[in-house]
C-alpha positions as CSV (number, residue, x, y, z in Angstrom):
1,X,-5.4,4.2,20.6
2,X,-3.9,4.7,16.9
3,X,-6.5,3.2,14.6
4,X,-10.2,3.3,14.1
5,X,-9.9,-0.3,14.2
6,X,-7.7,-1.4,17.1
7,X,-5.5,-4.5,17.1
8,X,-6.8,-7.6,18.0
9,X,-4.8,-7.9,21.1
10,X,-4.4,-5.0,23.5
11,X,-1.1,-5.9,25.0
12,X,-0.7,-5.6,28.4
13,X,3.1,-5.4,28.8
14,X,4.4,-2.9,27.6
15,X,8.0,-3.9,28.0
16,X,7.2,-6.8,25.6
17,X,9.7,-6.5,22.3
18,X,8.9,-4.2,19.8
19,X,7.9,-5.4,16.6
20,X,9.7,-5.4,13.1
21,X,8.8,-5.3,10.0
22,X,11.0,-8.1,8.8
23,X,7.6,-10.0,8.1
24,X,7.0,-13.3,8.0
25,X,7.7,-14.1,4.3
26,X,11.3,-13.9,5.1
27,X,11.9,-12.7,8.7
28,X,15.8,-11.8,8.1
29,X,16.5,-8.9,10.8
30,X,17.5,-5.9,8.7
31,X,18.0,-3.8,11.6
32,X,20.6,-6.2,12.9
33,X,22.8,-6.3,9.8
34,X,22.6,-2.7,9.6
35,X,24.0,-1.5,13.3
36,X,26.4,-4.9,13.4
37,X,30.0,-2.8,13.3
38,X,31.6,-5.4,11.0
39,X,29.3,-3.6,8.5
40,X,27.8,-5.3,5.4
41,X,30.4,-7.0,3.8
42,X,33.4,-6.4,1.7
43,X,34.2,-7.4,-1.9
44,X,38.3,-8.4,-3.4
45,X,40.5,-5.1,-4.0
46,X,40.8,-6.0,-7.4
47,X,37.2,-4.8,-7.8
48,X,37.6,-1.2,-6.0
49,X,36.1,1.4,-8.5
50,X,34.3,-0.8,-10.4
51,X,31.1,0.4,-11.6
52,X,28.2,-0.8,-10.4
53,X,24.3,0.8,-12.4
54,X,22.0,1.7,-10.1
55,X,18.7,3.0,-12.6
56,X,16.2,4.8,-10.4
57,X,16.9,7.4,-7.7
58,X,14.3,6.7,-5.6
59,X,14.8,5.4,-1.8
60,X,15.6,2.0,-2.8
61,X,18.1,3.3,-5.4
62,X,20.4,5.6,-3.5
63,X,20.3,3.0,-0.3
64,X,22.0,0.7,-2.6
65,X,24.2,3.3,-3.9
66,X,25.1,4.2,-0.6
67,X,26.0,1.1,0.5
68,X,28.0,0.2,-2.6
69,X,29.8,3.2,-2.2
70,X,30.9,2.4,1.4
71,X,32.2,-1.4,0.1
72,X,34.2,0.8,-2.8
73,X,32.5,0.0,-5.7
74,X,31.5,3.2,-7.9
75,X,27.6,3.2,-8.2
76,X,26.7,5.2,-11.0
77,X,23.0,6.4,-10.9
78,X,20.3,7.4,-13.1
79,X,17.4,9.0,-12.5
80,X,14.5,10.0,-15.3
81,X,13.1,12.6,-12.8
82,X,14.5,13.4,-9.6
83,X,15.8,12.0,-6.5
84,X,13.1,10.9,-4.1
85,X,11.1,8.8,-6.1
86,X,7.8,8.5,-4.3
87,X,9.6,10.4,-1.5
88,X,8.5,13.8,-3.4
89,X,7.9,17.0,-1.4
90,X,7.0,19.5,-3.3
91,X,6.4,23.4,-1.9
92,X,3.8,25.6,-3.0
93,X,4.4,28.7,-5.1
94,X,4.4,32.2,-3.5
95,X,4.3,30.7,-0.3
96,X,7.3,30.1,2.5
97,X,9.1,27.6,1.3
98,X,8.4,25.4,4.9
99,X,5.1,25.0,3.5
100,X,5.7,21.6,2.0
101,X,2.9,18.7,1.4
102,X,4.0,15.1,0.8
103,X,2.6,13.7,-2.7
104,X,4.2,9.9,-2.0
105,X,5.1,8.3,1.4
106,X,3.9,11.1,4.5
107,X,3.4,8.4,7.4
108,X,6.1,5.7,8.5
109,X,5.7,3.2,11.2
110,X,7.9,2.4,14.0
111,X,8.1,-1.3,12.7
112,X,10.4,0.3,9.9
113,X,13.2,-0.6,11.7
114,X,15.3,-0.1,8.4
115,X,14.2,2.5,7.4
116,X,14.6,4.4,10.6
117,X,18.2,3.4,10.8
118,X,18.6,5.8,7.5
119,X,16.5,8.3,8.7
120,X,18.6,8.6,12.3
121,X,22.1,8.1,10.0
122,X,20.9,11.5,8.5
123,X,19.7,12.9,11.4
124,X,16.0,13.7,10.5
125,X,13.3,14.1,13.2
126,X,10.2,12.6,13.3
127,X,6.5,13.7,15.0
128,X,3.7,11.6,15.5
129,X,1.3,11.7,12.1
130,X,-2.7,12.9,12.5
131,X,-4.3,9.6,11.7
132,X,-8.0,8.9,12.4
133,X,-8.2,9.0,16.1
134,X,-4.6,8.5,16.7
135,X,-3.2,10.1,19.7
136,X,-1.4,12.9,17.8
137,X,-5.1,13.9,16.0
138,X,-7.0,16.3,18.4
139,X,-10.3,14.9,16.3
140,X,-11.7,12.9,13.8
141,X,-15.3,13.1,11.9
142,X,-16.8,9.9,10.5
143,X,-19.1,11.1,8.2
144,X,-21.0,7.9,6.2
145,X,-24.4,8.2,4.4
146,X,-24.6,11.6,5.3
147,X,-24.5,11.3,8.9
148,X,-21.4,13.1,10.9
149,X,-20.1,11.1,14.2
150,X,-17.0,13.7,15.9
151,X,-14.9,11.8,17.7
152,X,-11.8,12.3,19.9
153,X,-11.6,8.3,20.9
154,X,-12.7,5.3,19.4
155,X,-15.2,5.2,22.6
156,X,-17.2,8.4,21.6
157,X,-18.4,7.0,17.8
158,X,-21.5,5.0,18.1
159,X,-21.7,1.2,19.5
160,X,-22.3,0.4,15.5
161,X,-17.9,1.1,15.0
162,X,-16.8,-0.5,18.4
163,X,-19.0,-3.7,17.4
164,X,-16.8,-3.4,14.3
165,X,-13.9,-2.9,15.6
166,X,-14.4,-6.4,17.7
167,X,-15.5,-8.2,14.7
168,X,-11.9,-7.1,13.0
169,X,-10.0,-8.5,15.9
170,X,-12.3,-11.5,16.2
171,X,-12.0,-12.5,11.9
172,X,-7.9,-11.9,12.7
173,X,-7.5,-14.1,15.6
174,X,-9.9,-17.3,14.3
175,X,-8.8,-16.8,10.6
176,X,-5.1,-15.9,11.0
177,X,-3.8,-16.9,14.4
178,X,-3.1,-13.2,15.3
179,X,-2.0,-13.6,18.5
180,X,0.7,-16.5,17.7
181,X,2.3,-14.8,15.0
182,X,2.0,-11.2,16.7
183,X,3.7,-12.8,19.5
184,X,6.4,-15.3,17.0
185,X,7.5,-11.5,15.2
186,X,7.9,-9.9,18.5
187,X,10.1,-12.5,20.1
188,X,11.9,-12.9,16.9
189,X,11.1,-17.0,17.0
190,X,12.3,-17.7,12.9
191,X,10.7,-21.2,12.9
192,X,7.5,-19.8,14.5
193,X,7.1,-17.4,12.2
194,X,7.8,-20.2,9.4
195,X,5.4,-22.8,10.9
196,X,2.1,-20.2,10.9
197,X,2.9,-18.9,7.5
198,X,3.1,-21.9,5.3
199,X,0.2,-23.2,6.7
200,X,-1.6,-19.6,6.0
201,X,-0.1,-18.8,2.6
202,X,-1.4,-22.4,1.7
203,X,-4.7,-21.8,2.9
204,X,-5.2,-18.2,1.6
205,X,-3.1,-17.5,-1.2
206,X,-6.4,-17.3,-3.6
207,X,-8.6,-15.6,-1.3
208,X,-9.2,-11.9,-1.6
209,X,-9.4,-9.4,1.4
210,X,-13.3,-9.3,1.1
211,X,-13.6,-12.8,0.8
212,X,-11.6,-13.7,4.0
213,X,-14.6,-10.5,6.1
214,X,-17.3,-12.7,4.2
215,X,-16.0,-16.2,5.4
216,X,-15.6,-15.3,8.9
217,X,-18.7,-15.4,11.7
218,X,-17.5,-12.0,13.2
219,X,-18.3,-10.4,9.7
220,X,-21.5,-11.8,8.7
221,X,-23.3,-8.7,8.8
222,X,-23.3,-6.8,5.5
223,X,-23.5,-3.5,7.3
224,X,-20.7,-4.2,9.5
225,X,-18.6,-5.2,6.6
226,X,-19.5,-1.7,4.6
227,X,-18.3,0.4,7.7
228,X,-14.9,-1.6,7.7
229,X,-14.7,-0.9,4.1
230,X,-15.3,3.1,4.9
231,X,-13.7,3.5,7.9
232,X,-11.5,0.5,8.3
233,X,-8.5,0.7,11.0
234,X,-5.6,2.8,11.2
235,X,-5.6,4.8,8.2
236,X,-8.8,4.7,7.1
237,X,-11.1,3.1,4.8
238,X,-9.7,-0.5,3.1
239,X,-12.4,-1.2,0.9
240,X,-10.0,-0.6,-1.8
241,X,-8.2,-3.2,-1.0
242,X,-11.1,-5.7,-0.9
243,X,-10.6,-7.4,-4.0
244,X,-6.5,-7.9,-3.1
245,X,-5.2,-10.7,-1.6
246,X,-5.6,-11.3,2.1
247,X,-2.2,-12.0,2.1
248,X,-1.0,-8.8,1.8
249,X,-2.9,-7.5,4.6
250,X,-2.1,-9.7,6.7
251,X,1.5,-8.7,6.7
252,X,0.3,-5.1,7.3
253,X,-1.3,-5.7,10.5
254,X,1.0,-9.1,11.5
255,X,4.0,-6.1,11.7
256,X,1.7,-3.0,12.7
257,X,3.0,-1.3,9.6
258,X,-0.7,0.5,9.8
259,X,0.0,1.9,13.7
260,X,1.7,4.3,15.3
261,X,2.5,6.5,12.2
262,X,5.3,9.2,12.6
263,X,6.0,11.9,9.4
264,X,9.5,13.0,8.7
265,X,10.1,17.0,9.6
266,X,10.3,19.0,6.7
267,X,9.4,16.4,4.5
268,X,10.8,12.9,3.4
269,X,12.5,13.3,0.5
270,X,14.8,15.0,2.8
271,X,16.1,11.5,3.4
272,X,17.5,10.1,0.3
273,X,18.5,14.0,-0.7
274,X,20.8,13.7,2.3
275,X,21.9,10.2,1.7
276,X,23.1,11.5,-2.3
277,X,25.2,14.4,-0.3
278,X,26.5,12.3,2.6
279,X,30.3,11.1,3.3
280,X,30.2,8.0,4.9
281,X,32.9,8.0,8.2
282,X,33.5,4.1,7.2
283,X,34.6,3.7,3.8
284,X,36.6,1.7,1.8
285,X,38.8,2.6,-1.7
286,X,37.5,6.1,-1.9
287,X,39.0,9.0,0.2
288,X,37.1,10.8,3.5
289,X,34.8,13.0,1.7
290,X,33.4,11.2,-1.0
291,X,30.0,10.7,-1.4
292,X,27.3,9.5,-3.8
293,X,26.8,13.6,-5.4
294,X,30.9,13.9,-5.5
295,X,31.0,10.7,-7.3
296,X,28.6,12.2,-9.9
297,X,29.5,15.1,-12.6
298,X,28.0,18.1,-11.7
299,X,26.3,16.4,-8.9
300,X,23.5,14.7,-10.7
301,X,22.8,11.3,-11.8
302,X,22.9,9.6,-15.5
303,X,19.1,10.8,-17.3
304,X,16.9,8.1,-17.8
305,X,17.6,4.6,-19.1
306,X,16.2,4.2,-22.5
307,X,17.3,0.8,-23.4
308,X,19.2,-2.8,-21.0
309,X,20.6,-5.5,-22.8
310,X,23.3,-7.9,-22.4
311,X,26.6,-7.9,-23.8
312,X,29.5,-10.1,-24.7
313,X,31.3,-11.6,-21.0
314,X,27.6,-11.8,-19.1
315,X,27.5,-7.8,-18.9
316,X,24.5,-5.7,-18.7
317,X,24.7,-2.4,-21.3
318,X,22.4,0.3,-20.3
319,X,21.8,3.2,-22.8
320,X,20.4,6.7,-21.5
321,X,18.3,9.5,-22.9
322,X,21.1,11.1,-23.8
323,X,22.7,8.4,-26.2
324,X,25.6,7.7,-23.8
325,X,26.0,3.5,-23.4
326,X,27.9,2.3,-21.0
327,X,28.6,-1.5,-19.9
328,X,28.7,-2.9,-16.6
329,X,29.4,-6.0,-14.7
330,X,26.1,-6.2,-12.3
331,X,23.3,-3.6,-12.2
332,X,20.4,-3.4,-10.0
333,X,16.9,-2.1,-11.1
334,X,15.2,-0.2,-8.5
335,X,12.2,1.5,-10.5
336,X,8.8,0.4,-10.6
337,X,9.2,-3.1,-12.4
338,X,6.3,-2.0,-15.4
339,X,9.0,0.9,-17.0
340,X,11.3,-2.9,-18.4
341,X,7.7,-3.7,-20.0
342,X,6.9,0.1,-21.6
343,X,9.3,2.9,-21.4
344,X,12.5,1.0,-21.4
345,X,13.7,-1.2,-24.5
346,X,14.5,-4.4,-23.1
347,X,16.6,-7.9,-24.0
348,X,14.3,-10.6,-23.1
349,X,17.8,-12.3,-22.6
350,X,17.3,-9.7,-19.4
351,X,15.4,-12.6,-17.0
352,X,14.3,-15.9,-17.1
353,X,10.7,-16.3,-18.3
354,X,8.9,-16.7,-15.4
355,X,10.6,-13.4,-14.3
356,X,9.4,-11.8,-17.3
357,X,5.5,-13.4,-16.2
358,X,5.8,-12.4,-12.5
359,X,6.8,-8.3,-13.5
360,X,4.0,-8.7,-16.2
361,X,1.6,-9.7,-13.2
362,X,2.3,-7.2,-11.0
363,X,-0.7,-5.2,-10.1
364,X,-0.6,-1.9,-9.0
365,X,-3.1,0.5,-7.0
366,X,-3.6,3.9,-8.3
367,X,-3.5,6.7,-5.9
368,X,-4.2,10.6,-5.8
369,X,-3.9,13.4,-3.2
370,X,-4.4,17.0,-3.5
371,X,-3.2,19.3,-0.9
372,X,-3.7,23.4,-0.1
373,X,-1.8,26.0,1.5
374,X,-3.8,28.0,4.7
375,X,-3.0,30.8,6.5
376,X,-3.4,29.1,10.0
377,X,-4.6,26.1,11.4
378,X,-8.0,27.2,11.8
379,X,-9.8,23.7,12.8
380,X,-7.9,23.7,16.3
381,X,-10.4,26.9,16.5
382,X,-13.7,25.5,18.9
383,X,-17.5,26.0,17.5
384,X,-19.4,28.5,20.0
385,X,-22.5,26.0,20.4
386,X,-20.3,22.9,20.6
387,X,-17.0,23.4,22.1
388,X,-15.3,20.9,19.5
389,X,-13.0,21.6,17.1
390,X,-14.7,23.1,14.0
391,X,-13.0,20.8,11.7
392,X,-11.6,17.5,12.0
393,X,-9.9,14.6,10.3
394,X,-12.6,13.2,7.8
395,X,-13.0,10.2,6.8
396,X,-16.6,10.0,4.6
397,X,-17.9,8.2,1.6
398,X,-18.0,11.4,-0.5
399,X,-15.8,11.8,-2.9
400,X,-13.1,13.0,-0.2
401,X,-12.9,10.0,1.4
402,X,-9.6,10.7,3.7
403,X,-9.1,14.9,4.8
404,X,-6.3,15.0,6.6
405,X,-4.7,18.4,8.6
406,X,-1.7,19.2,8.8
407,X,0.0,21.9,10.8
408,X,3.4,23.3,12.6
409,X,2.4,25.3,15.6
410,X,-1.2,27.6,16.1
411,X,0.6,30.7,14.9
412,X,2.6,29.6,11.7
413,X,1.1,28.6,8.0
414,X,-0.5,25.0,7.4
415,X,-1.6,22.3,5.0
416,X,-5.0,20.9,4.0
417,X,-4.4,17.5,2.6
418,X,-8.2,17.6,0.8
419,X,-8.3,14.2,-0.4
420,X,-6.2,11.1,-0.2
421,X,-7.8,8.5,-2.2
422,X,-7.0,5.0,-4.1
423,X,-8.1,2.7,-6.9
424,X,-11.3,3.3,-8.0
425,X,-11.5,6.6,-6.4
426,X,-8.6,8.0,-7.8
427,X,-9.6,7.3,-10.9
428,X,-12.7,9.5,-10.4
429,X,-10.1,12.3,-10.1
430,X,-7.8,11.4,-13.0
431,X,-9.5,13.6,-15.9
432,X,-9.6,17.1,-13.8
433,X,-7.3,19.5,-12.9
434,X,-6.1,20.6,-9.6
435,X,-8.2,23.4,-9.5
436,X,-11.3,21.2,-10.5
437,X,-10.6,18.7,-8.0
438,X,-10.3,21.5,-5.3
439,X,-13.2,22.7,-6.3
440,X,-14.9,19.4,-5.9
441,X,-13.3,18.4,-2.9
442,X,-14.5,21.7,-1.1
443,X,-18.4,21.0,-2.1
444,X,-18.4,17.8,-0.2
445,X,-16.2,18.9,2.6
446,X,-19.0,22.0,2.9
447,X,-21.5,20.1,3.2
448,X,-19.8,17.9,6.4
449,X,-18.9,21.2,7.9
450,X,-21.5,23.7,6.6
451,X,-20.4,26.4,8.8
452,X,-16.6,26.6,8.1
453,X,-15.6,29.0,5.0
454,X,-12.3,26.9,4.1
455,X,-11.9,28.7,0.8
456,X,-11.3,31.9,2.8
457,X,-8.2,30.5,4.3
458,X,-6.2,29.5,1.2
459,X,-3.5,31.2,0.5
460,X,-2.1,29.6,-2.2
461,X,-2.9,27.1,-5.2
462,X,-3.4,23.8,-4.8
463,X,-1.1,21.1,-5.6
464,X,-2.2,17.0,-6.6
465,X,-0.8,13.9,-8.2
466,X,-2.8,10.9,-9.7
467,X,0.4,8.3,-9.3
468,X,-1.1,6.6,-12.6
469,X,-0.9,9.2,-14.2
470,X,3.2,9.9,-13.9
471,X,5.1,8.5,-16.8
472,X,7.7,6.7,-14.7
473,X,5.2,4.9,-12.1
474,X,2.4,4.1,-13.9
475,X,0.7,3.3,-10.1
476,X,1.4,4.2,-6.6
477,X,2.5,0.7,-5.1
478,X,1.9,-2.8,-6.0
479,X,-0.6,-4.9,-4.0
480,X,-1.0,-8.7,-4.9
481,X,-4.2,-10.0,-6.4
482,X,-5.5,-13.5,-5.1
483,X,-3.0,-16.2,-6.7
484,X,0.3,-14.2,-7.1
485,X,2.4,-15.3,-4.1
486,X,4.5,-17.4,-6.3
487,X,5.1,-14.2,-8.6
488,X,5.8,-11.9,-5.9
489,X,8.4,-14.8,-4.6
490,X,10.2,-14.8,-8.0
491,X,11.1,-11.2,-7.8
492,X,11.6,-11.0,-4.1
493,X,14.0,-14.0,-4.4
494,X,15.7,-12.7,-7.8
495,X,19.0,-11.0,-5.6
496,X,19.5,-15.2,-5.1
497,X,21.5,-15.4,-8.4
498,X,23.7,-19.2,-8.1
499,X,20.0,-20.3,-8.6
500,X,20.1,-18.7,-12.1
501,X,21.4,-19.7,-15.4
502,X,24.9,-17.8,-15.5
503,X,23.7,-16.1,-18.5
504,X,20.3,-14.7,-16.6
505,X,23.1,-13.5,-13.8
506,X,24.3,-10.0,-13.4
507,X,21.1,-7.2,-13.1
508,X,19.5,-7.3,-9.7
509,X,15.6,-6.2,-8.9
510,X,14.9,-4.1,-5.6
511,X,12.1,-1.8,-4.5
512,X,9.3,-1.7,-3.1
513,X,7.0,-3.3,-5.2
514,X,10.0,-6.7,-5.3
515,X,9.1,-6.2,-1.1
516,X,6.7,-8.3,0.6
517,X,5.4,-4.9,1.7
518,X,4.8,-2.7,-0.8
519,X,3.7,1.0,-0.2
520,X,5.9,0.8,2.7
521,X,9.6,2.4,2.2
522,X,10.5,-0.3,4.5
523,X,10.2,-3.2,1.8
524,X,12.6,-0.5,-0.5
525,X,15.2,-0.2,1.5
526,X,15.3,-4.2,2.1
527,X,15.3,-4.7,-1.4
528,X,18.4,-2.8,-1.7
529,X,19.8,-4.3,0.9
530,X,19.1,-7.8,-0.9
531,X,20.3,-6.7,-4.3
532,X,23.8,-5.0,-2.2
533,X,24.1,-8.6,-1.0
534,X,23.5,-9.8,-4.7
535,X,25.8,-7.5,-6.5
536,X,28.5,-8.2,-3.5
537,X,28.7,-12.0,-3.9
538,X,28.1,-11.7,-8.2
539,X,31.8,-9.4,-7.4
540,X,33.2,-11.6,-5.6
541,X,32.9,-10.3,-2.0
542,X,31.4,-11.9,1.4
543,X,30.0,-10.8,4.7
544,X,31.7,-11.2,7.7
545,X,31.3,-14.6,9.5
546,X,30.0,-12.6,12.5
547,X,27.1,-10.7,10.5
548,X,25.7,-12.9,8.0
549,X,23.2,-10.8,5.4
550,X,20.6,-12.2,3.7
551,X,21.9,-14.2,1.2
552,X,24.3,-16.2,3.6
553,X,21.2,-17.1,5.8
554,X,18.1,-17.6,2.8
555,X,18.2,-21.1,3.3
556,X,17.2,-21.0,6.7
557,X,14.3,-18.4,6.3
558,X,13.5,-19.0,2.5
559,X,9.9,-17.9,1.6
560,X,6.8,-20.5,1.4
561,X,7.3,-22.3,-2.3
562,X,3.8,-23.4,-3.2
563,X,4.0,-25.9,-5.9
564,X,3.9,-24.9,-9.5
565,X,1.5,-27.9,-10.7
């Protein structure tokens, strides 16, 4: 059991096929292209060295890079703040520098079968991540309307969150054929997958996650469909997500990108830190020894990119903070699409217009966290009267909302993460400090656990992000509203350039929020690998016959086009 909601099928088998998170907007096996040993293409000698811009260092950024690298072209990077993106683990002062607390991405599931090819290339570990009442969490309080339920399984909260629980699977199965396309992703079956998409996307592209509880029979009880909201499944509440598109969680819980959670050890900006330093054993036009930092002066990337615009010959000329200007044949854009409407001076010659529209649409959710060093992991610690742990993973309706803890063995230092909240109730956090939002968070936690003095074990000051509040996000992740499918398939589609006017050619989009999943790294690193398709075939180059990537196989698994009139 992983999730306070469980999946609407409890499989049985469990030899069955593990599931990807490929999706079914465009169910292209990532994983495959990546461990195939003909590698991912090659481009014409006569372009070895040539530069490539790769602006943003986030995940999605030095994937490409790293790939680009490995073909022999010479990515040159820029980066406004540092490399991670929202991969960012950050220490706290005065404290061992183990102590770390993940402000961005902390939980990745197994269905991130990309992704977890990068994270075994660099050899990081994973552990299992203390969801509510996920396997790995000793305990979880549900505390709503002032009333606290403790909780080690799903079966010890009240028959009120199993009835819930039902009515989730229920509204999945009659409403979104579950079963089918949990079954269709597992086995891999392409025109499956196809045929129960375009029939949903169709039917639900304009309704809203609230709308699609509120249509269905299972969830015709108000106070069943506040509980969801508050509590939801795997991790945590979703009512912030009520007034999205039920598109976009549907592909969550199609691929189980909710389930099954595993953190990165030591952090996960660890990864594409170790993918800047690494020297590929495969690589062509550069020597043994080269990598992404060598490639680099002084080992860090270009500064930020101030202003793109197109040159004479079709090429893309990208000025940085520091004045330098440099011109290139392709480029690919990995940062979060709104910085080409605000911080960056921009040709409109850049995109087609509809390109323009769909980044203009994008919506993103805002999201905050706030996190505290302790001396020990004193909630593992069992109350006298009770015998249960004497604090728990929360999940309330107080301004808290998600408490999660975090620790590294009984005897060693650990990490409160006080609050983890989104939209709306971020935005209640946006105008205080850390210390005022500690402060906060502590009065509502007190009064769930009135007899646990969790001041007295801080150690350290506390340390918080409001993602809406950084200058080069603007937003944690982007998340479809009712009606954007045909946006979000403009930018996911962009890396298909022939379809392009040859003077709209050249700069490709990737990231998370051009993903069918964003707020997964997952949909990052399959954006690169798009865009590393792209920027191959603009150069010239081609995959080998035997491992066909993305581009050489679109026709076959295209997304849904809904008409335009």
């Amino acid at each position: 059991m992983t999730s306070t909601v469980p999946n609407a099928i409890e499989h049985a088998d469990e030899q069955q096929p593990p599931i990807t998170m490929f999706g079914p907007d465009f169910p292209y096996a990532y994983d495959d292209f990546l461990a195939h040993p003909a590698g991912l293409g090659q481009i014409p000698a006569t372009a070895h060295g040539t530069e490539v811009a790769v602006i943003g260092g986030g995940l999605s950024g030095v994937v490409a890079a790293y790939e680009l690298m490995k073909m022999g072209l010479k990515p040159v990077v820029y980066e406004a703040d540092r490399i991670g993106g929202r991969l960012r683990t950050v220490g706290f002062d005065g404290c061992d520098p183990s102590l770390t607390a993940e402000m961005g991405a902390m939980r990745f599931p197994p269905s991130s079968t990309a992704l977890q090819h990068y994270i075994d290339l660099v050899g990081l570990e994973t552990r299992a991540f203390p969801n509510p009442l996920a396997e790995a969490t000793p305990s979880t309080v549900v505390d709503l309307k002032g009333e606290s339920h403790y909780a080690e399984t799903l079966d010890d909260l009240p028959q009120v969150y199993r009835d819930v629980a039902e009515a989730w699977a229920k509204c999945l199965e009659a409403g979104a054929d579950f079963s089918d396309m949990n079954r269709a992703l597992r086995e891999r079956d392409v025109p499956r997958i196809r045929e129960i998409w375009a029939k949903l996307v169709e039917k639900l592209d304009n309704q809203t996650f609230y709308g699609f509880l509120c249509d269905s029979e299972a969830f015709k009880s108000f106070r069943h469909r506040e509980i969801f909201g508050q509590v939801g499944f795997g991790t945590g509440g979703w009512d912030t997500d009520f007034p999205n598109s039920i598109l976009e969680i549907l592909r969550v819980v199609y691929t189980e990108a909710d389930d099954h959670h595993r953190g990165i050890v030591g952090g996960s900006q660890q990864l594409p830190l170790r993918l800047w330093e690494r020297e590929p054993e495969k690589i062509v036009h550069w020597p043994h020894g080269t990598s992404l930092k060598s490639l680099h002066p002084d080992g860090e990337p270009r500064p930020a990119v101030t202003r793109l615009n197109r040159t004479a010959g079709n090429r893309i000329t990208v000025t940085d903070a520091d004045g330098d200007i440099r011109t290139y044949r392709a480029a690919i854009f990995t940062a979060q699409s709104w910085m080409l409407l605000s911080k960056i001076a921009c040709d409109d010659s850049l995109f087609p217009i509809d390109h323009w529209t769909a980044i203009e649409r994008t919506h993103y959710m805002e999201s905050s966290k706030l996190f505290v060093p302790v001396d020990r992991p004193f909630w593992l610690d069992k109350d006298e009267a009770t015998g249960r742990d004497v604090m728990s993973m929360t999940l309330t309706d107080r301004m808290t909302r998600g408490t999660y803890l975090l620790d590294d063995g009984p005897d060693r230092p650990a990490v409160i993460c006080l609050s983890y909240t989104w939209c709306d109730d971020s935005l209640k956090w946006l105008p205080l400090s850390a210390n005022e939002r500690m402060e906060v968070m502590l009065k509502s936690l007190g009064e769930i656990y009135p007899n646990v003095d969790i001041r007295k074990h801080i150690i350290g000051n506390p340390v918080t992000v409001s993602w809406e509040n950084e200058p080069y996000f603007m937003g944690a992740f982007k998340a479809n509203l009712p009606g954007h499918y045909r946006y979000q398939r403009r930018l996911f589609t962009h890396f298909m350039q022939e379809r392009l006017p040859e003077d709209k050619r050249g700069i490709f989009l990737a990231g998370d929020d051009i993903s069918w999943t964003a707020g997964w790294a997952e949909g990052a690193v399959q954006t690169a690998l798009n865009a590393v398709w792209g920027v191959m075939h603009h150069l010239g180059g081609e995959t080998d016959a035997t491992n066909p990537g993305p581009g050489d196989l679109f026709e076959e698994i295209a997304p849904v086009e809904l008409p335009e009139d």
